[in-house]
C-alpha positions as CSV (number, residue, x, y, z in Angstrom):
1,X,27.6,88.7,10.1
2,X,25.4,85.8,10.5
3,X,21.3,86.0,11.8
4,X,21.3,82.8,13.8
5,X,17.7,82.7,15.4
6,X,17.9,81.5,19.4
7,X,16.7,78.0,18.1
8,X,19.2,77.5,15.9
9,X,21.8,78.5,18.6
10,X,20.1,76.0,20.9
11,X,20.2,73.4,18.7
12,X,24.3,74.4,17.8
13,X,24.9,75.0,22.0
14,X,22.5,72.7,24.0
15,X,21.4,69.6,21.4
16,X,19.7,67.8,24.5
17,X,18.1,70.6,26.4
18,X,16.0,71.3,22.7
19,X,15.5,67.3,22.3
20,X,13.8,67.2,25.7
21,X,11.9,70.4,25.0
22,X,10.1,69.6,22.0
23,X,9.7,66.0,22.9
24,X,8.3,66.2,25.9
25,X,6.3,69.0,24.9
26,X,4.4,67.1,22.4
27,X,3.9,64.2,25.1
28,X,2.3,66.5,27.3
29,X,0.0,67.5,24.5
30,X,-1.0,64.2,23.5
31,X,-1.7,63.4,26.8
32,X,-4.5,66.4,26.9
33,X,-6.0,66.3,23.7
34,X,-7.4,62.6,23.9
35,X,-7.9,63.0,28.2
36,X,-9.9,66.8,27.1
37,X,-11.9,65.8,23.8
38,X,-12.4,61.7,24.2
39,X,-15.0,60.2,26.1
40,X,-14.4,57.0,25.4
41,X,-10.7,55.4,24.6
42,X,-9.9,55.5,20.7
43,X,-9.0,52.5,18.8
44,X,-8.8,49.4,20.3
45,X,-7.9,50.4,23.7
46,X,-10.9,49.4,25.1
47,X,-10.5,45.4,23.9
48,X,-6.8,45.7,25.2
49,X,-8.3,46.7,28.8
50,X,-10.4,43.8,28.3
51,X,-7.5,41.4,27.4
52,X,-5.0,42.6,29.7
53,X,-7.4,42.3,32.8
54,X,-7.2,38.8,32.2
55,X,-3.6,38.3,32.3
56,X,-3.2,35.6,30.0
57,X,0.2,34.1,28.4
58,X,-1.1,34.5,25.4
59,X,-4.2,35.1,23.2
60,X,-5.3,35.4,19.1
61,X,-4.0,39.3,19.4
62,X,-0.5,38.1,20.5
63,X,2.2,38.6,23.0
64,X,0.9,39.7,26.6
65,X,3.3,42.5,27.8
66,X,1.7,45.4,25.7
67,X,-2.0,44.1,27.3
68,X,-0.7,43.8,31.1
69,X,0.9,47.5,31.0
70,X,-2.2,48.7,29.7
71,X,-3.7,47.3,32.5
72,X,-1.1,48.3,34.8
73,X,-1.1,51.5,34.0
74,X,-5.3,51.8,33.8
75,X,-5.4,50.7,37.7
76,X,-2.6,53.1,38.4
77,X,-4.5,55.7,37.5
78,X,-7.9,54.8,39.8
79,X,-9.1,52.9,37.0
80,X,-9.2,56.4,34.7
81,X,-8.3,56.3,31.1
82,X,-5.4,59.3,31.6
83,X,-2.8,56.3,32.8
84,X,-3.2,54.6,29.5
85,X,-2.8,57.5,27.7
86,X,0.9,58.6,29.4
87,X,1.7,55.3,29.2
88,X,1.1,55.7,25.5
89,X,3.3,58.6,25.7
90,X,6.3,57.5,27.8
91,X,6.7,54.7,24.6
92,X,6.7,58.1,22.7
93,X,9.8,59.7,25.1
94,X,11.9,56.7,25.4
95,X,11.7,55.8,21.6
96,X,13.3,59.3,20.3
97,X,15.2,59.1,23.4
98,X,17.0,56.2,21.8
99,X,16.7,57.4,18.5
100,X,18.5,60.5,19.4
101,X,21.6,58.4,21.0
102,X,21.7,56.2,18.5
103,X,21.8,59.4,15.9
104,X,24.3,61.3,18.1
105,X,26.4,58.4,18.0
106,X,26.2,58.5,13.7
107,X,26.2,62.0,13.0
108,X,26.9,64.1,16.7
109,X,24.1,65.8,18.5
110,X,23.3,68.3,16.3
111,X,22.5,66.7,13.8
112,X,20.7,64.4,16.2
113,X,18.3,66.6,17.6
114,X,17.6,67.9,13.9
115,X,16.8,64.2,13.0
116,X,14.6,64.2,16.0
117,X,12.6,67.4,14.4
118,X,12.4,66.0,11.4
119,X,11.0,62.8,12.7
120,X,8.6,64.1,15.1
121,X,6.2,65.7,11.9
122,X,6.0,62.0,10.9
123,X,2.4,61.7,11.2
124,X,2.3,57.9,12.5
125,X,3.7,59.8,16.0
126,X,1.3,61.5,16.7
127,X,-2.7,61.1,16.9
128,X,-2.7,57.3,16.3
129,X,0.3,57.3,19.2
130,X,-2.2,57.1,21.5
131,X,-4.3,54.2,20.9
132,X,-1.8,51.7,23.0
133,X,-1.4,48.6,22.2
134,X,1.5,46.3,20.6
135,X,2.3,48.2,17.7
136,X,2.9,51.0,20.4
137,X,5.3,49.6,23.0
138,X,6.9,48.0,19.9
139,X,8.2,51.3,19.0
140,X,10.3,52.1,21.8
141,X,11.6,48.4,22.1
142,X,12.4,48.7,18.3
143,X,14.6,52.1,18.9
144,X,16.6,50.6,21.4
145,X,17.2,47.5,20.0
146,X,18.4,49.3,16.9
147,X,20.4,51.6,19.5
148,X,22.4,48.9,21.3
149,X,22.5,47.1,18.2
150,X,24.8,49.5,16.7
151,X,26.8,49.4,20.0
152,X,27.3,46.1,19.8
153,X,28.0,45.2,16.3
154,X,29.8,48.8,15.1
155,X,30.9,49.8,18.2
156,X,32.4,46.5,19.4
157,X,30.7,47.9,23.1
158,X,30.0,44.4,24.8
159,X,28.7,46.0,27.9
160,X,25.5,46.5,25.7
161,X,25.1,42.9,25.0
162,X,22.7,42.5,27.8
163,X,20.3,45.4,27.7
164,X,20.1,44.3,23.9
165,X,19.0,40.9,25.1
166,X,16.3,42.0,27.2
167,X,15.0,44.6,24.7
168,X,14.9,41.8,22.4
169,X,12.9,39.5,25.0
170,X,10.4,41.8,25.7
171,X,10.1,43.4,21.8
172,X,9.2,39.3,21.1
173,X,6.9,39.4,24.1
174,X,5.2,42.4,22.3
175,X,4.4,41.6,18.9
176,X,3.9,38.9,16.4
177,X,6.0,40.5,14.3
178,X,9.5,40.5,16.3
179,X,10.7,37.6,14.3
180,X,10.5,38.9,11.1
181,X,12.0,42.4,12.4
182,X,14.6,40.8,14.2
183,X,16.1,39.1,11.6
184,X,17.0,42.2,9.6
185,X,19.6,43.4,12.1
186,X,20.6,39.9,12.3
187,X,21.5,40.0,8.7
188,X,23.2,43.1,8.3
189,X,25.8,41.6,11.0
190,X,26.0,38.4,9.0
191,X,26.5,40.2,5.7
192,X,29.4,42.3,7.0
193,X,32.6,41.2,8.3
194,X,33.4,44.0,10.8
195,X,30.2,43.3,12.2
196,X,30.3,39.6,12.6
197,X,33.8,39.9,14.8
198,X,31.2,41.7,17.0
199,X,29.3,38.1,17.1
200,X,31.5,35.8,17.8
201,X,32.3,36.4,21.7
202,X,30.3,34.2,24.7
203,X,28.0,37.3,25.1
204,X,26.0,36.4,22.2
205,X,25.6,33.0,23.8
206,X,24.4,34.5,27.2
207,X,21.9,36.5,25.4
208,X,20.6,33.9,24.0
209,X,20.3,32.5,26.9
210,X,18.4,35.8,28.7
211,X,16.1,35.9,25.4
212,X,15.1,32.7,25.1
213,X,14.1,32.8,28.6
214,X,11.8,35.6,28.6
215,X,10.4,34.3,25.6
216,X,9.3,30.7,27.1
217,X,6.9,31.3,28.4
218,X,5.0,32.7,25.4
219,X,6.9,29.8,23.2
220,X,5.0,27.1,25.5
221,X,1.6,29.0,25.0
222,X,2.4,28.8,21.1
223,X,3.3,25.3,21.5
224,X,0.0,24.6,23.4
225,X,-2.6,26.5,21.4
226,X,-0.6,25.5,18.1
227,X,-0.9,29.2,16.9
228,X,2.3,28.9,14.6
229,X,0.3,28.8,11.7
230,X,1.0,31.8,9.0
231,X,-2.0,33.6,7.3
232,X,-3.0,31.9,4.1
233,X,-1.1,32.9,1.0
234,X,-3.0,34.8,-2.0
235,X,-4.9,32.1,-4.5
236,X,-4.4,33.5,-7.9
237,X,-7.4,35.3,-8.6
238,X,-6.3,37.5,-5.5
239,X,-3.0,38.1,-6.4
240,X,-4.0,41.6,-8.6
241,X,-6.2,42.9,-4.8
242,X,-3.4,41.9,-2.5
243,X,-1.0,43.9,-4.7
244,X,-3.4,47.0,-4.7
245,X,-3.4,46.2,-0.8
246,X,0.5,46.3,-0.7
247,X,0.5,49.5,-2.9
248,X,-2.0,51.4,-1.1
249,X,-0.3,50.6,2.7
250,X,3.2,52.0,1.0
251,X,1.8,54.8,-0.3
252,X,-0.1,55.4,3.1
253,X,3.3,55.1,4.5
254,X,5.4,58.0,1.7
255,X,2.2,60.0,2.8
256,X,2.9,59.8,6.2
257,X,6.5,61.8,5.4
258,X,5.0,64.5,3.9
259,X,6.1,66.5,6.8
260,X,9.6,65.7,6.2
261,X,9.6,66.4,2.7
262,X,8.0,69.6,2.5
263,X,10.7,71.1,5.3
264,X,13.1,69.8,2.6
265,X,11.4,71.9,0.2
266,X,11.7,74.8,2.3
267,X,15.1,74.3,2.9
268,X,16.1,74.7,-0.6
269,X,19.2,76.8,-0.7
270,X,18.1,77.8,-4.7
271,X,15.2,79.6,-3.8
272,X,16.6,81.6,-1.1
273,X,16.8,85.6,-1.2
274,X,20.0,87.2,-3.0
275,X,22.9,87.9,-0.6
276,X,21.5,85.7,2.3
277,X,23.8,84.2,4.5
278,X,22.5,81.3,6.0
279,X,23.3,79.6,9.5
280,X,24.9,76.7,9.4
281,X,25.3,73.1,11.3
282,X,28.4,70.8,11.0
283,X,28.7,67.5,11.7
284,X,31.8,64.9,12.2
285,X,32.9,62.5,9.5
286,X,30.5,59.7,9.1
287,X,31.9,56.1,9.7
288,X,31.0,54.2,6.1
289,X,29.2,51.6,7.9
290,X,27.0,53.9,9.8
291,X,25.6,55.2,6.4
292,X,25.2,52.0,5.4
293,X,23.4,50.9,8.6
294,X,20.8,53.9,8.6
295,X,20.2,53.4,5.0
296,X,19.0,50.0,5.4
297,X,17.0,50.5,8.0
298,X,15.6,53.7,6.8
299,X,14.5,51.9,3.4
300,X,14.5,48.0,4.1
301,X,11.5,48.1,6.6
302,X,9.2,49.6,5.3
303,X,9.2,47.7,1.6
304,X,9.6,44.6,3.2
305,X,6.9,45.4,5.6
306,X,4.3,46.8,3.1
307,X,4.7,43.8,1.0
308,X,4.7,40.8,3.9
309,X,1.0,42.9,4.9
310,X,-0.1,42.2,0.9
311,X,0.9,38.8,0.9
312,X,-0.4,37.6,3.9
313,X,-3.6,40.4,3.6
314,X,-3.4,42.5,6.7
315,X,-4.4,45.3,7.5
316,X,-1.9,47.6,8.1
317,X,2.0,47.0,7.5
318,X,3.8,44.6,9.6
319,X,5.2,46.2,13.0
320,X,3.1,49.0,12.4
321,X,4.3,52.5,10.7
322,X,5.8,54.1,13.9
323,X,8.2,51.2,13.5
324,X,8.8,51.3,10.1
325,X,9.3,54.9,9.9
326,X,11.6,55.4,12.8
327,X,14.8,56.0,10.9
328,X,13.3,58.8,8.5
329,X,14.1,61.8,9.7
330,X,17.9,60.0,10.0
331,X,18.3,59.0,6.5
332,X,17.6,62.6,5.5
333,X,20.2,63.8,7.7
334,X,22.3,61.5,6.9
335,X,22.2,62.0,3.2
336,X,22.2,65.8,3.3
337,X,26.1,65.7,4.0
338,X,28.7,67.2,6.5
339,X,26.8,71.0,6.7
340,X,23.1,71.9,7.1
341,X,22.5,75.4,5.8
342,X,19.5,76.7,7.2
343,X,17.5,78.6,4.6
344,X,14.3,81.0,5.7
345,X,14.7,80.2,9.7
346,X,11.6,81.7,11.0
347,X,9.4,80.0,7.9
348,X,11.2,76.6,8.8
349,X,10.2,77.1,12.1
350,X,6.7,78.7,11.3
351,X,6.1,75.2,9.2
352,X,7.7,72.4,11.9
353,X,5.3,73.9,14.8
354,X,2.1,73.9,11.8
355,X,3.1,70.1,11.5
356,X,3.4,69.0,15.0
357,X,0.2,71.0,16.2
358,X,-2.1,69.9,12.8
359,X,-2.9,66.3,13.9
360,X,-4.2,67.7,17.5
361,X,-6.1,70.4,16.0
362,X,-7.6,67.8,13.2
363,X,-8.7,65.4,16.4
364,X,-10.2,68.4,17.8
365,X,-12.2,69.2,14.9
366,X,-13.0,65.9,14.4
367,X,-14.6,65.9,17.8
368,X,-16.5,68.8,18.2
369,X,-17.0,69.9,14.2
370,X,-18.1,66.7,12.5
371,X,-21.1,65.7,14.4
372,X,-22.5,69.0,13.1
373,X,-21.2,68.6,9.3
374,X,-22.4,64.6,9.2
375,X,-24.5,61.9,11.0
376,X,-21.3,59.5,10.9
377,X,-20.4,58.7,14.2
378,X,-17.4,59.9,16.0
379,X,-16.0,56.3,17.9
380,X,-14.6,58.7,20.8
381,X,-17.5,60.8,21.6
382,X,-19.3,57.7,23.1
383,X,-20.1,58.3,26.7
384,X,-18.4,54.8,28.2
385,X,-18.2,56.4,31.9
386,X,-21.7,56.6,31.3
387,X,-22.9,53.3,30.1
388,X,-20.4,51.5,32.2
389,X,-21.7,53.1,35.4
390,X,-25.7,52.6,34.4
391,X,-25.5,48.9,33.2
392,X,-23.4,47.9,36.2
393,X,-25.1,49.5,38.7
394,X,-28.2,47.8,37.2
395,X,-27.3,44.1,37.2
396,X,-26.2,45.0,40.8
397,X,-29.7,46.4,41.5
398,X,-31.7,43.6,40.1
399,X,-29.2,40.5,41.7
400,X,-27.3,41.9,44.4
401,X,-23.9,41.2,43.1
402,X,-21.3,42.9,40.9
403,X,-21.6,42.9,37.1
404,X,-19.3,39.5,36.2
405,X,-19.3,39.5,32.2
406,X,-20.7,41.2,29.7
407,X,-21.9,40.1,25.7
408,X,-23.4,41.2,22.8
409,X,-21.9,43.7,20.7
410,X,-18.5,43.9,20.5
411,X,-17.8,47.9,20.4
412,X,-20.5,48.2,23.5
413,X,-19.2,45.5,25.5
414,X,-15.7,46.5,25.7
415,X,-16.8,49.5,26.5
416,X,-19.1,48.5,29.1
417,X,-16.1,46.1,30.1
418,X,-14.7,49.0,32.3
419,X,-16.8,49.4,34.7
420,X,-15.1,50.0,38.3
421,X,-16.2,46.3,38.7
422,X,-14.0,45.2,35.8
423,X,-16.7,42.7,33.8
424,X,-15.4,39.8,32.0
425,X,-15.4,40.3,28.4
426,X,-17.5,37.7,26.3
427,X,-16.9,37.9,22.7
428,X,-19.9,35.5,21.8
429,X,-20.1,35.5,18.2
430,X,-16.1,34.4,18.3
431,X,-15.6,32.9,21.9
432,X,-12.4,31.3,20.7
433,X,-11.3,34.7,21.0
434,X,-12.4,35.4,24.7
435,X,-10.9,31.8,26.2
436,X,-11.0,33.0,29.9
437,X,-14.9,32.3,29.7
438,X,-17.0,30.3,27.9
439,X,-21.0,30.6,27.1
440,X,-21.7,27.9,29.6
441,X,-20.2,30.2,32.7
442,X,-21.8,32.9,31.4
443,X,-25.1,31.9,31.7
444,X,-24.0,30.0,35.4
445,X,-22.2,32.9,36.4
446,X,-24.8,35.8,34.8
447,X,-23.8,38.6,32.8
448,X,-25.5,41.9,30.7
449,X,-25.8,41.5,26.9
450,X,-26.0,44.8,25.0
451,X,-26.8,45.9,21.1
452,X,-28.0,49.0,19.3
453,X,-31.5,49.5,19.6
454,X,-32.7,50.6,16.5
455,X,-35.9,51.8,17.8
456,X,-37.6,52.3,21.5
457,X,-38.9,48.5,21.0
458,X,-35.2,46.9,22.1
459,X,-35.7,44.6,20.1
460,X,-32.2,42.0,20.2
461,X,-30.6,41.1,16.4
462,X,-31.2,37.8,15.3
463,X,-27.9,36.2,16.0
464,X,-28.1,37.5,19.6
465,X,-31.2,36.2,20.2
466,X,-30.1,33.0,18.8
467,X,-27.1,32.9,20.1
468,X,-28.5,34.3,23.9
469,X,-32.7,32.9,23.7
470,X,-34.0,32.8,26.7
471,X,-33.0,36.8,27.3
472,X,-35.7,39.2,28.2
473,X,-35.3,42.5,26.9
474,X,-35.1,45.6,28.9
475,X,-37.0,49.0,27.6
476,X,-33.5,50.7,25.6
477,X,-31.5,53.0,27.4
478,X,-30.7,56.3,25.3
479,X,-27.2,58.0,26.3
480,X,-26.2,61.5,25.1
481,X,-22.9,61.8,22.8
482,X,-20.3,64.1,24.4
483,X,-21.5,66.2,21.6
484,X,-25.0,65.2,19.9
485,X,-25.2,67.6,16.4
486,X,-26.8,66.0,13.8
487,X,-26.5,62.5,15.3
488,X,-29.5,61.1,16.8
489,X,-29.5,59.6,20.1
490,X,-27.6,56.6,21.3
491,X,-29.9,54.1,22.2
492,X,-28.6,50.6,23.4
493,X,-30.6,47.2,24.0
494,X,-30.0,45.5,26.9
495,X,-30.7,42.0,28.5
496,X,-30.0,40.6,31.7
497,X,-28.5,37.0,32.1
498,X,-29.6,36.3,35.9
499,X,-26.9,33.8,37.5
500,X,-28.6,30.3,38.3
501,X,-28.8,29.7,42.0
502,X,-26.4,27.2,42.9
């Protein structure tokens, strides 16, 4: 007789009871690792305060939506960093959520939820899954876009014409690259002729009409501020370092499956013990273009996306790995065939919860471990409650009104951006970047300018002081780390711009 573990007869029984158990259990821990062991937000979360407090159309980042959740969700919260991060996580829940319809309707639930599984080790979901931005809410956006596209074009469902529209509004109100990510479902349709029966009805033409207008008012900002200009391409003599840079962000991204490969591994019915009788998961026959469909966006993505990033030299690949990635654990499923054997349960099982819980507990030693093995900084242990409290309680002390803006160095300044009185940000050495306000209101208006000291003089840097000369500076403030080590004591330069009587 059979050994089925009660996880296995879970996963056979109640598919969707296990895909809300593990799913929501590691949103809950990713919203208390970085909301227990940050003090300050990780990333870039900080600038993307700073840009969505503004609530611009548009700006040199991109798209607004991802920047006005942020700060939705950050005044939600009594202005406390714990909003952004569930925010962070609900993109988590609702993209497997659609990746698991879209899989049950491929390959049935059980297989669905093992696809989840396997997904959920990829390592782009989980510590970096907290730093929200666009890359983040394009993941969700993305899932259901490839959800309902599947509806639509391979399950002739027209009823899921228009949540496909809006997903598609809002994915292009998210991230630069919506364009080039759209056009990949759009020429799968094209290039098969089941699917382009599926196009040729007036519900294409109204979701035309619903995308293009929650695009406009982006497409108007673009028109304005002429931003449709591409990245320069690679001279020759760069062609051999963009390469290198198109090679290393693939290989980043096979690293990031490691997860999935080595539960293959496991999984190898050859190595198994002699007379072992394995439990076993079935799944209904596979439409043709269903395979077809998961293979090519379980493989086109991520090569096209590695290389777009060399050519035009960014820094990570376009979309973002979480995007990329999504159909992984999918593909494996789907290539595996109609029954999952599953070899050496408890070891499988041993080795899934060792992935999932190994990011968390490499954040956590990160935090509290490094700072006594090396004098590198740790970005997250910086106190910003701290500063943001002491710097704007001190320009209202010296002129009676609430901090307006605040300069100087980037990394500080955002931070000290969220103070409760939500200071402009001022990025001075690019204020092309920061259009809301220029250098001429912030020296009407006031405003704090902040550096590293790097002694107890306070001296400011040369471009500062060029850029800001007729500052004063104040005696440095020193600030603790959350957790000090081997690192020596923060100590930041500040300068106060009083505002000009009117």
């Amino acid at each position: 007789m059979r050994f089925a573990s009660l996880i296995v007869e879970l996963i056979r029984a109640r598919p969707l009871l296990v895909f809300w158990l593990v799913v929501c259990a590691q949103a809950l821990l990713w919203v208390l690792v970085p909301t227990l062991f940050y003090a300050s937000p990780p990333g870039d979360v900080a600038v993307v305060l700073a840009y969505g407090r503004e609530y611009q159309v548009g700006t040199d980042l991109g798209p607004p939506l991802a920047f006005w959740l942020a700060d939705v969700a950050y005044r939600a919260a009594g202005n406390h960093m714990i909003g952004v991060y569930v925010l962070a996580q609900l993109c988590f829940v609702v993209t497997f959520y659609a990746l698991f319809q879209l899989a049950r309707s491929l390959v049935g639930p059980q297989y669905a939820v093992v696809a989840v599984l396997l997904t959920l080790t990829v390592t782009a979901f989980a510590g970096s899954g907290v730093e929200f931005g666009p890359l983040i809410l394009a993941r969700p956006l993305w899932a259901l876009v490839l959800w309902h596209g599947w509806q639509v074009i391979g399950q002739h469902r027209r009823a899921a014409w228009f949540a496909l529209s809006i997903e598609i509004g809002l994915l292009l109100l998210t991230t630069v690259a919506a364009p080039a990510l759209l056009l990949l479902p759009l020429a799968f349709a094209l290039a098969n002729a089941r699917c382009r029966r599926a196009l040729v009805s007036l519900d294409t033409v109204f979701a035309l009409l619903v995308i293009a207008v929650l695009a406009l008012p982006y497409g108007v900002w673009l028109l304005r501020a002429d931003q449709f200009a591409l990245p320069a391409l690679p001279s020759t003599a760069d062609v051999g370092d963009r390469a290198l840079l198109g090679l290393k962000l693939f290989g980043g991204l096979v690293i990031s499956l490691a997860g999935i490969a080595l539960l293959a591994v496991l999984n190898i019915g050859r190595f198994a013990p002699k007379h072992h009788d394995a439990p076993m998961i079935a799944r209904p026959l596979v439409d043709p273009l269903a395979r077809q469909f998961v293979y090519v966006f379980a493989l086109v993505p991520p090569i096209v996306a590695s290389i777009a990033a060399a050519v035009f030299g960014l820094g990570h690949v376009v979309g973002g790995p979480g995007v990329v990635l999504l159909l992984a654990g999918l593909a494996v499923m789907m290539v595996i065939g109609d029954v999952l054997y599953l070899h050496r349960q408890r070891l499988l099982r041993s080795a899934w919860a060792a992935l999932i819980a190994a990011p968390a507990v490499a954040v956590i030693f990160t935090v509290v471990g490094q700072p006594w093995l090396t004098r590198t900084e740790v970005p997250t242990s910086l106190p910003s409650k701290q500063m943001a409290q002491f710097f704007a309680d001190s320009f209202e002390r010296r002129t009676g009104k609430p901090l307006p803006a605040v300069a100087g160095d980037p990394q500080l300044a955002s931070l000290i951006a969220l103070a409760p009185s939500r200071p402009h940000l001022l990025l001075d050495a690019t204020p092309a970047r920061t259009p809301w306000i220029t250098q001429g209101d912030f020296e009407r208006n006031g405003g704090l300018v902040v550096w590293r000291a790097a002694d107890t003089a306070g001296k400011p840097p040369d471009e500062i002081a060029q850029r800001f000369p007729g500052i004063v500076p104040e005696l440095p403030r020193g600030f603790d780390r959350m957790i000090s080590g081997r690192q020596p004591l923060l100590r930041i330069g500040w300068a106060i711009v009083r505002p000009k009587a009117p």
